[in-house]
C-alpha positions in Angstrom: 0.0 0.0 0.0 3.3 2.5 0.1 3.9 2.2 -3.4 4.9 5.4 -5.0 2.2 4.7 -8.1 -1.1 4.7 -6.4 -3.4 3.8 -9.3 -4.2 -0.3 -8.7 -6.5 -2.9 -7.4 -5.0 -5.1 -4.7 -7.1 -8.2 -5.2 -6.4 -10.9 -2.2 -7.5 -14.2 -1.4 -7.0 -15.9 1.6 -6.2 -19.6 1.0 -8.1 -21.0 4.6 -5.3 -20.0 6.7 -5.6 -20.3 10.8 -2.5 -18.0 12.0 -4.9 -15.1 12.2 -4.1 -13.9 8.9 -7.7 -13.5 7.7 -8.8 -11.2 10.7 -5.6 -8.9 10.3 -6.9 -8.6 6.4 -10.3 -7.6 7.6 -9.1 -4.7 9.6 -7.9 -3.1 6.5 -9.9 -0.1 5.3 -9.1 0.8 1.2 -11.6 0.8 -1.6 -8.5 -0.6 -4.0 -8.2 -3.9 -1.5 -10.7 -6.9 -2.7 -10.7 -9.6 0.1 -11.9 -13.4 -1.1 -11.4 -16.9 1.1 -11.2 -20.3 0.5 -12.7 -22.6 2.4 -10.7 -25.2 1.9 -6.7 -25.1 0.8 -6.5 -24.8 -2.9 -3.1 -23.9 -3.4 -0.9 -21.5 -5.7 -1.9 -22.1 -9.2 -5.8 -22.2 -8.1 -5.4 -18.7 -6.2 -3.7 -17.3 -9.0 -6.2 -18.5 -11.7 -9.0 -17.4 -9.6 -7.5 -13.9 -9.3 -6.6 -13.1 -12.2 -10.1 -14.1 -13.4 -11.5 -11.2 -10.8 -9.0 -8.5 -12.5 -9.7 -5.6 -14.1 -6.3 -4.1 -15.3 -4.1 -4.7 -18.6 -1.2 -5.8 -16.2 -1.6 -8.0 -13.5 1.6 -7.8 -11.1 2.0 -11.4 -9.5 2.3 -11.4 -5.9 3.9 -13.6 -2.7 2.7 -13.0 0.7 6.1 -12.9 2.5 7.8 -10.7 0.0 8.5 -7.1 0.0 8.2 -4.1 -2.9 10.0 -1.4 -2.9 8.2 1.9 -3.4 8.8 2.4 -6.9 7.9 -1.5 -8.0 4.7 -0.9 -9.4 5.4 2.0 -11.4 9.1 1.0 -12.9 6.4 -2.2 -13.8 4.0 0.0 -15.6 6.6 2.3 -17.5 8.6 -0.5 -18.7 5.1 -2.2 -20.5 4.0 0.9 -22.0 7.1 1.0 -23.4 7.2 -2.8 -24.5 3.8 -3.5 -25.3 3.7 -6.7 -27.1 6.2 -8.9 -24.4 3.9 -11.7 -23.1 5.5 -10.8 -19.4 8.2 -8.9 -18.0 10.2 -10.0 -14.6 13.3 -7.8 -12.7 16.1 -8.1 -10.6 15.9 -9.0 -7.1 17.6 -8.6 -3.8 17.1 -11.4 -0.9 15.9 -11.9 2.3 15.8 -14.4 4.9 12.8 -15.1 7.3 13.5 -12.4 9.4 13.9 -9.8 7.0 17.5 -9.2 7.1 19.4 -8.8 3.7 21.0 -11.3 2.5 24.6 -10.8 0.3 23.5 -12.7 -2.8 25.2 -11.6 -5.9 24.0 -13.0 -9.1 25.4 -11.2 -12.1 23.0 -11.1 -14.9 24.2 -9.8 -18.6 20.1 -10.7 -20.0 19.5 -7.8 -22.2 16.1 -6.3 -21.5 14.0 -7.6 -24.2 14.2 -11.4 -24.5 13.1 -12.9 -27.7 11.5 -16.2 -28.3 14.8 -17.6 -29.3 17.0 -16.4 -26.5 13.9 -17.6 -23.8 14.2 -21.0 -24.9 18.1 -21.5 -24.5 17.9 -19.9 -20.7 15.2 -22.2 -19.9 16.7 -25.1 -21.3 20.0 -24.3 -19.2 18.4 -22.4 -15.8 14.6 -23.7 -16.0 12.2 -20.5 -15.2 14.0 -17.2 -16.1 11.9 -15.4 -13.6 12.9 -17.6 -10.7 9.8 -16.5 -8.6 6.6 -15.4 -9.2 6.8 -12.2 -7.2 9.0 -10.5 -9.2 6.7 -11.2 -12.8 4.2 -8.6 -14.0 1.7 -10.2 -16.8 0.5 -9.0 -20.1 -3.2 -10.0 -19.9 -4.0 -9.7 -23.6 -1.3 -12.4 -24.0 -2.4 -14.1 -21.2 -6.0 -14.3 -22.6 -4.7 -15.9 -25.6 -2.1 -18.9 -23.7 -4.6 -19.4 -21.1 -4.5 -19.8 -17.3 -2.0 -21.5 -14.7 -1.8 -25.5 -15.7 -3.8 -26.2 -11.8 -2.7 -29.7 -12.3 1.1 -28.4 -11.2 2.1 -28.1 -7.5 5.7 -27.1 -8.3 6.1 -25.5 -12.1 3.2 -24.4 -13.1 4.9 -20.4 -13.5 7.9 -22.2 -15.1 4.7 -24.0 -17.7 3.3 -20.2 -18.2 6.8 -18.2 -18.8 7.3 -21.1 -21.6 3.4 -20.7 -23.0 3.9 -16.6 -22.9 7.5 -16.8 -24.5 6.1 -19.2 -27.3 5.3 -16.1 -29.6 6.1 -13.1 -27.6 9.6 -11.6 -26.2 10.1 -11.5 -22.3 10.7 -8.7 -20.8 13.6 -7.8 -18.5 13.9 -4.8 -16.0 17.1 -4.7 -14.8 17.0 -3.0 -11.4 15.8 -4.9 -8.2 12.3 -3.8 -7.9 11.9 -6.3 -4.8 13.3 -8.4 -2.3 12.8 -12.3 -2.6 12.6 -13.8 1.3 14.7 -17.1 1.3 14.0 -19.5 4.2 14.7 -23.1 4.9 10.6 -24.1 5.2 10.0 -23.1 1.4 9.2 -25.6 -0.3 10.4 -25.6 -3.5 14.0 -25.5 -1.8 13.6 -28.9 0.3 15.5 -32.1 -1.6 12.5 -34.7 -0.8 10.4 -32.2 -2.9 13.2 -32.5 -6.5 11.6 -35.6 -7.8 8.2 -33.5 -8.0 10.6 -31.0 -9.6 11.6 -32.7 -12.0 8.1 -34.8 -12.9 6.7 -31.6 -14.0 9.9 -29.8 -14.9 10.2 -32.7 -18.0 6.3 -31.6 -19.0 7.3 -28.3 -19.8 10.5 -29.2 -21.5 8.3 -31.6 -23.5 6.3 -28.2 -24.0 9.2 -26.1 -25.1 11.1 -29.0 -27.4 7.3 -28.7 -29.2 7.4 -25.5 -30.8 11.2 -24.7 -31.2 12.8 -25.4 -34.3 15.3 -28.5 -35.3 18.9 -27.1 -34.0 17.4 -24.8 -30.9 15.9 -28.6 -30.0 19.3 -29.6 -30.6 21.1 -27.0 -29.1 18.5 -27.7 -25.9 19.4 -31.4 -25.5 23.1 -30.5 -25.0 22.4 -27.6 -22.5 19.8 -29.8 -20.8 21.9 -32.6 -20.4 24.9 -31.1 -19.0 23.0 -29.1 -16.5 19.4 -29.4 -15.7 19.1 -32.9 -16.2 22.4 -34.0 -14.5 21.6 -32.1 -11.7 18.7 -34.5 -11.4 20.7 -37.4 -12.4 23.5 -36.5 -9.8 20.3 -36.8 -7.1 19.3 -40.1 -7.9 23.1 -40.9 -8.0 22.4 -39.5 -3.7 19.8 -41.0 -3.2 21.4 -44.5 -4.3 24.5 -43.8 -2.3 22.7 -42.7 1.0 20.6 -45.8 0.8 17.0 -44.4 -0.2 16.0 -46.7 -3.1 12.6 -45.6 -3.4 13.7 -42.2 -4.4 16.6 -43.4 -6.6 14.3 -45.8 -8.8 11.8 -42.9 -9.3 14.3 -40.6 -10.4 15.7 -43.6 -12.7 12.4 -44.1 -14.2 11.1 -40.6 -15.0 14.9 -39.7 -16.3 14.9 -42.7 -18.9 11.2 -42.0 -19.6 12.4 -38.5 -21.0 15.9 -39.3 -22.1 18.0 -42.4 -22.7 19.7 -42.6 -19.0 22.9 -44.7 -20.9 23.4 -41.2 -22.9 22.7 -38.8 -19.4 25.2 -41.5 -18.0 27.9 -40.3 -20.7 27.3 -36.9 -19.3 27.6 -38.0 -15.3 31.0 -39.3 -16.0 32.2 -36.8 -18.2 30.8 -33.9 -16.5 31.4 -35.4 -12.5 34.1 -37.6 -12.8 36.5 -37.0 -15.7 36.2 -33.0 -15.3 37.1 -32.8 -11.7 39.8 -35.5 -12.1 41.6 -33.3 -15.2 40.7 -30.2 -13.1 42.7 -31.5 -10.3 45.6 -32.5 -12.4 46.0 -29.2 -14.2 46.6 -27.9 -10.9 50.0 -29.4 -11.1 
């Protein structure tokens, strides 16, 4: 409610939380604040869906309840898609938090240029997954949205990861490249906690089976290489844990969903050549 741009509609829903939440929302008095609740949990994509479907404005600006804005988030947001009207969605720079709010020193140089073309989306999500990292820092383009439809509701984990892929299909991305607001970083989030990565990586393959469906011959290529050598053998090197600590449950399932995508004999090649080979010659070239 401090922002510096004053012109919005703050549309809320409260997903049937017990913490007291709901009665602190209620004590708010401001004709721009539109208060809905669940009565059961329905989770992230739901809420989000549901919202947006209540919105009135060209550019709906995503939002986390336990981040922060700063003051000039919402208009930086709005100047930067008048200016670039035809990206799908735009997303900024960010600065971290942890659960108490203190600042956290994470540097994480980024040369994206600030309009991101179809192209150019595809390789960063092939080698980093979803550009935006985090929902709170994305603003939306409704027309485009209209036109992609809503969050996949079937997705616990990467349903904004699924979007950013739909919205960059046929329009560039958009990149503001000053921290508009601060990401809080804690150890209960859940899409940080290992037991969660096989879910990751269930629905991370679904949008990759998205994205390898509309780009063309060599930028499918080109993403099998970058895919294999990191997104997927970050997976791969999990199951390889999971094996080694004794938890052959989650080993199997990452064994099975990995070959069901790829051939695990060729994500092998790139285990050894990538984990073992590399660090060996890395540590001989020290001498």
């Amino acid at each position: 409610m401090g922002q510096d741009f004053r012109d919005f509609e703050l549309l809320i829903v409260d997903d049937c939380s017990t913490d007291g939440s709901w009665e602190w929302l209620l004590s708010l008095h401001d004709d721009r604040i539109s208060l809905y609740r669940n009565e059961c949990n329905r989770g992230l994509f739901y809420n989000l869906n549901f919202l947006i479907q209540k919105t009135s404005t060209a550019i709906i600006k995503l939002w986390s309840q336990d981040d922060v804005m700063y003051p000039c988030c919402m208009g930086e947001v709005i100047i930067f898609h008048k200016h670039n009207p035809d990206i799908g969605f735009s997303y900024s720079r960010r600065d971290y938090i942890d659960g108490t709010g203190r600042s956290l020193n994470i540097q994480q140089p980024d040369d994206t240029p600030a309009i991101v073309t179809p192209a150019l989306h595809a390789r960063i999500a092939f080698f980093t997954g979803s550009i935006a990292g985090n929902i709170a820092n994305v603003a939306l383009n409704k027309k485009v949205l209209n036109k992609v439809g809503l969050f996949n509701e079937q997705m616990k984990i990467s349903g904004d990861f699924e979007m950013w892929v739909r919205l960059a299909k046929d329009h560039p991305v958009g990149f503001i490249q000053k921290p508009l607001v601060q990401l809080r970083n804690h150890k209960d989030q859940l899409s940080g906690q290992e037991k969660y990565f096989i879910y990751h990586l269930k629905e991370d393959i679904q949008v990759y089976a998205i994205l390898l469906g509309y780009v063309n011959k060599q930028q499918a290529t080109d993403g099998w290489k970058l895919l294999r050598n990191y997104k997927l053998l970050f997976y791969y090197t999990l199951m390889v844990k999971s094996f080694l600590k004794g938890s052959l449950k989650t080993g199997y399932s990452f064994l099975i969903t990995l070959h069901n995508f790829d051939n695990i004999f060729i994500l092998s090649y790139y285990y050894i050549k990538n984990k073992l080979l590399f660090k060996k010659l890395s540590y001989i070239e020290k001498f």
